[in-house]
Every structure is written in C-alpha cells, then in structure tokens.
C-alpha positions as CSV (number, residue, x, y, z in Angstrom):
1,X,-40.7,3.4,-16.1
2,X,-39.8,5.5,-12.8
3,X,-36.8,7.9,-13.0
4,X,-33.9,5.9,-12.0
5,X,-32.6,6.1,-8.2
6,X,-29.7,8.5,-7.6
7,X,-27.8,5.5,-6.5
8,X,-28.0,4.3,-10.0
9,X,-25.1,6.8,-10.6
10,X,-22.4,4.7,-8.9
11,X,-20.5,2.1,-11.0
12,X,-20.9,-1.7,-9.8
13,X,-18.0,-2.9,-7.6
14,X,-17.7,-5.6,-10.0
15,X,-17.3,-2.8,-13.0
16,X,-14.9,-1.2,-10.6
17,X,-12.7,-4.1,-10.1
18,X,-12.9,-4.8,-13.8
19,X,-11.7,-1.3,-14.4
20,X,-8.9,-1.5,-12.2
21,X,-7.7,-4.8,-13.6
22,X,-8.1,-2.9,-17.9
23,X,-6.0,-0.1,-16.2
24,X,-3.4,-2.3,-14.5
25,X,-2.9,-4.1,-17.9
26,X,-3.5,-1.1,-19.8
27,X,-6.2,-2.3,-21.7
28,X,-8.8,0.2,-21.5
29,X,-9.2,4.4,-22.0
30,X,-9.1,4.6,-18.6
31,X,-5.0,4.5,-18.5
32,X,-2.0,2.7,-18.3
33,X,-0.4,1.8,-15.0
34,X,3.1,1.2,-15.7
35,X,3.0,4.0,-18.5
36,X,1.7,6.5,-15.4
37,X,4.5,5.0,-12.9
38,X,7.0,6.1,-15.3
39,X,6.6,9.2,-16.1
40,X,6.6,9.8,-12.4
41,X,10.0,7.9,-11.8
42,X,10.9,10.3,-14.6
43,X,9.8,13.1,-12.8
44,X,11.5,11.8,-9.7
45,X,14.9,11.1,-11.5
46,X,15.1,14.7,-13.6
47,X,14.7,16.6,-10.0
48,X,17.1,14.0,-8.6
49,X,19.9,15.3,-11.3
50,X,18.9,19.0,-10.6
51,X,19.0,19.0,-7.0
52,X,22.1,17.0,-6.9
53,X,24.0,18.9,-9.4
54,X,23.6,22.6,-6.7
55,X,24.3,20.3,-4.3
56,X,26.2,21.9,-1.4
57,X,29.2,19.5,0.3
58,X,28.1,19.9,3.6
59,X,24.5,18.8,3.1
60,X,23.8,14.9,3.6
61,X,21.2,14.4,1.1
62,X,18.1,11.5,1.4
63,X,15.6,9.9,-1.1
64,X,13.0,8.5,1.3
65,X,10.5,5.5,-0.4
66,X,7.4,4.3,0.4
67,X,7.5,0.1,0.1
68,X,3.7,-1.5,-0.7
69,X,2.9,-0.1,-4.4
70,X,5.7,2.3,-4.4
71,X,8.8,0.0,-4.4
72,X,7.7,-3.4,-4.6
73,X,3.7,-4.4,-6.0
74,X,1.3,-6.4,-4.2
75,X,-1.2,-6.7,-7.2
76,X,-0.7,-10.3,-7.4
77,X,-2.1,-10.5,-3.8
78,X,-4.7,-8.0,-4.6
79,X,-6.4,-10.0,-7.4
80,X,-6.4,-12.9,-5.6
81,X,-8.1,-11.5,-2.8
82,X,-10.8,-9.7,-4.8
83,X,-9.1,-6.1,-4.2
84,X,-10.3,-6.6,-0.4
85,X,-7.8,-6.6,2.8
86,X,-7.3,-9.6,4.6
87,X,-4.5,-8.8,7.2
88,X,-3.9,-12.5,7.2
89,X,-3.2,-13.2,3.6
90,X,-1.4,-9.9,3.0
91,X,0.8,-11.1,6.0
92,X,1.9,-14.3,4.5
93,X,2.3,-12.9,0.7
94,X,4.7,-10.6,3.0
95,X,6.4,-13.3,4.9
96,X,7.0,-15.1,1.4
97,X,9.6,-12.2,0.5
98,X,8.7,-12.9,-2.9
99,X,7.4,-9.8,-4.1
100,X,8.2,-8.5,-7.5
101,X,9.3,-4.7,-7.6
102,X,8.1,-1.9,-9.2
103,X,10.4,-1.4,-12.3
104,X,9.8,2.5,-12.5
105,X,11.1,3.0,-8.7
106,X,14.0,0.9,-9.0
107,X,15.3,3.7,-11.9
108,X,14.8,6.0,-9.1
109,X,16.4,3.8,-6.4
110,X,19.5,3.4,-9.0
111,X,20.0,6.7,-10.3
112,X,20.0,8.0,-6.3
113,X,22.9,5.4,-5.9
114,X,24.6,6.9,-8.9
115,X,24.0,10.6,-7.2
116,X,25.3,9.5,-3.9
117,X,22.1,10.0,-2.4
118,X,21.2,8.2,0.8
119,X,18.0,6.4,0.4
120,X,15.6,5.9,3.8
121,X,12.7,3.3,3.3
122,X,9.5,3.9,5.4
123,X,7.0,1.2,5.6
124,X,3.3,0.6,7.4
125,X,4.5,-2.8,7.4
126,X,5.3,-3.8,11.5
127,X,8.9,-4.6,12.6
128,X,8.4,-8.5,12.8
129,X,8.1,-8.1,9.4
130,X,11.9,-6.8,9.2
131,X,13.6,-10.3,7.7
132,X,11.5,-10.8,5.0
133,X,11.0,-7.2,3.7
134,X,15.0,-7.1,3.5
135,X,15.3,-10.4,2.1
136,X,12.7,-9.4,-0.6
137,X,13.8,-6.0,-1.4
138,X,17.7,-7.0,-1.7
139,X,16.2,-9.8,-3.9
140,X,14.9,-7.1,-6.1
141,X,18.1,-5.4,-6.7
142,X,17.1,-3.0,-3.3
143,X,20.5,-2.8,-1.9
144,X,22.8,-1.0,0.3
145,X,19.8,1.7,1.5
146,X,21.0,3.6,4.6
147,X,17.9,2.8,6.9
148,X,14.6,0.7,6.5
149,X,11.9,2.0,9.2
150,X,9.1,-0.1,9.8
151,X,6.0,0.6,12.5
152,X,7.0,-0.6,16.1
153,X,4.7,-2.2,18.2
154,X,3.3,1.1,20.2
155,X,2.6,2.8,16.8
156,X,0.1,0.9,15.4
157,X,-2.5,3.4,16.7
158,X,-1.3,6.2,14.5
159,X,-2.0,7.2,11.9
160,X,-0.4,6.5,8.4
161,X,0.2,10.5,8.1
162,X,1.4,10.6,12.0
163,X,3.7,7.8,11.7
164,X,5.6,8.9,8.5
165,X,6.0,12.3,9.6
166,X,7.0,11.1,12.7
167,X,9.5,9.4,11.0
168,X,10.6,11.7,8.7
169,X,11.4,14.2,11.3
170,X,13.5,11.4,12.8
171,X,15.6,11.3,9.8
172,X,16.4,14.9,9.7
173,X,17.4,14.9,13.4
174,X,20.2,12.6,11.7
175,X,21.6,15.3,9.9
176,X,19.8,14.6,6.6
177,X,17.9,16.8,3.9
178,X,15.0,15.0,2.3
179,X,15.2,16.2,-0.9
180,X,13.1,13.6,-2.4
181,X,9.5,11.3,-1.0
182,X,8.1,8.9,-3.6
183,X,4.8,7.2,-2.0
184,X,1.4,5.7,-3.8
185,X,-0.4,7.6,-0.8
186,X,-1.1,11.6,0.3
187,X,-0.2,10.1,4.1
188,X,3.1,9.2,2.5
189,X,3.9,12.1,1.8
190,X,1.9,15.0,3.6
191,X,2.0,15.8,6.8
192,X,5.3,17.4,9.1
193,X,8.8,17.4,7.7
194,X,8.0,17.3,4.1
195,X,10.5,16.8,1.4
196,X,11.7,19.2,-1.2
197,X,9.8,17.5,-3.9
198,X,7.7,14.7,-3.7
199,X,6.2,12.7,-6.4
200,X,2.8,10.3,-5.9
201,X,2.0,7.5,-7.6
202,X,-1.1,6.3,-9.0
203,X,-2.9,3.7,-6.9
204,X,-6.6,3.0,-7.2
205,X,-6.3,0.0,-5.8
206,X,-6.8,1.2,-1.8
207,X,-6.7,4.5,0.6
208,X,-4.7,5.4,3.6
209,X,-4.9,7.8,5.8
C-alpha cells in the first residue's frame, strides 16, 4: 500500500461536526462547552468586583457584550443547518426572538447591574433586526442595558474588527470607560478602543473577521 496522501491528515467534516456536537454536550475529551463558558463568566465577574471596588466617582464605567454566542446561543440553528450559514434561515431563527441565552453571560450581565455598571451591546446583526433582538434579549432576563448598537445599512462592508472598534470608540466619545468586552470572536474584541480586560469565549462553531 502507497504512503498515504498528506491530505489524509485533515479530520472529515463529518468527524468535525461530530466533535463539535461531543464538545457542545460535553461528551467527549475534547471539552465541555458550558464548563469553558463559565469559567470565563467567572473570570469576567472577579475583574468586574476588582475594577469596580477602585472605582473612581467621576468615571462612568461600561461592560460592552457581544450578542450571537456570547449573550444569547444560536446552536439550535446551527445544528439544524449542518453548522453551515444560510443568511436566510439565520434571519428568521432571528426574527423569531426566541433565542435562549447563554446562562454564563447573564451572571456577568447581572452582577454588572449589581455594580452599577452600564452595559453597551454590540451586534453584527443589521438594525432591521432592532425589534426582535430587544424583544428576545428582555425575554431572557436582558434588561435595562444603556445602548444596543447594531450594523446600519452603510456598514455592512466593514469589517467585523472595523465595525466594533468603530463602535467602541463611539461609546467612549459618550464619556464612558470600557472596563470590560466579553465576545466569542478576536474581531469582538481586538482592534481600536480596546477595553481594560476582555475575556473570549470559546466558539468552534464559525470565524469572523
């Protein structure tokens, strides 16, 4: 038998979505999903307390939060779809407003509350989208956030980097220190006007730039 090809290296797709689905449900050695997304949210939540307890009156203080796989989970969607994008489909699951959140971030989202920490959501998802994100994340216990900023019409050629920087400088123009970014992405949270600290979650599941 010929040496094998060096393609021969790569795992199956169909391995690969297997894997992601043992790792979602924590079934395999690969990982647990909601185990990882804790002990980020804990990470998250023991800065929180630090930074708020040398916190200076005059300083308006913000948590910003990524939405899709940060704050609320799409891996119903996901599966159904085969782990590929179909802008159609993820549209509607959107437009249903019925997506479950992410346990882990809504600790965070709480314990900001508790701190008196302003908490800025920014989203890839487009502003026609507005309604139904707010109806889902208030559904979700997701209320009372200072500003929810999702990607106008003449932005959809940036970036994900670009348009969350972008957006972050925009709320410190406001007067705000981001003391705190929680995203599932680098492009979350890289990029111009940083945070203090910021914390990334685990997600397999897709890439942005």
């Amino acid at each position: 038998m010929s040496a094998p090809a060096p393609g021969e290296r790569i795992l199956n797709l169909d391995t690969l979505k297997q894997e992601l689905k043992q790792y979602h449900e924590c079934t395999c050695k690969c990982g647990c999903y909601a185990k990882d997304l804790d002990l980020q949210a804990d990470r998250a939540i023991a800065f929180l307390r630090q930074r708020t307890a040398h916190h200076r009156g005059q300083e308006n203080l913000a948590l910003v939060l990524d939405i899709d796989e940060t704050t609320l989970s799409n891996y119903e969607e996901m599966v159904s779809a085969g782990f590929a994008y179909d802008s159609k489909a993820f549209g509607a699951w959107v437009d249903s407003a019925k997506v479950p959140a992410i346990p882990a971030t809504l600790r965070i989202y709480k314990e900001a509350q508790r701190l008196g920490v302003s908490v800025f959501f920014i989203t890839g998802r487009s502003e026609g989208q507005r309604d139904a994100t707010e109806k889902n994340l208030r559904s979700q216990g997701f209320d009372n956030w200072q500003q929810l900023v999702l990607r106008k019409a003449g932005q959809g050629s940036s970036s994900a980097l670009e348009y969350k920087s972008a957006a972050r400088g925009e709320i410190q123009a406001q007067g705000y220190r981001i003391v705190l970014n929680v995203g599932d992405q680098w492009s979350d949270l890289k990029g111009n006007a940083e945070a203090e600290y910021s914390v990334k979650y685990p997600d397999p599941f897709y890439f942005l730039k």
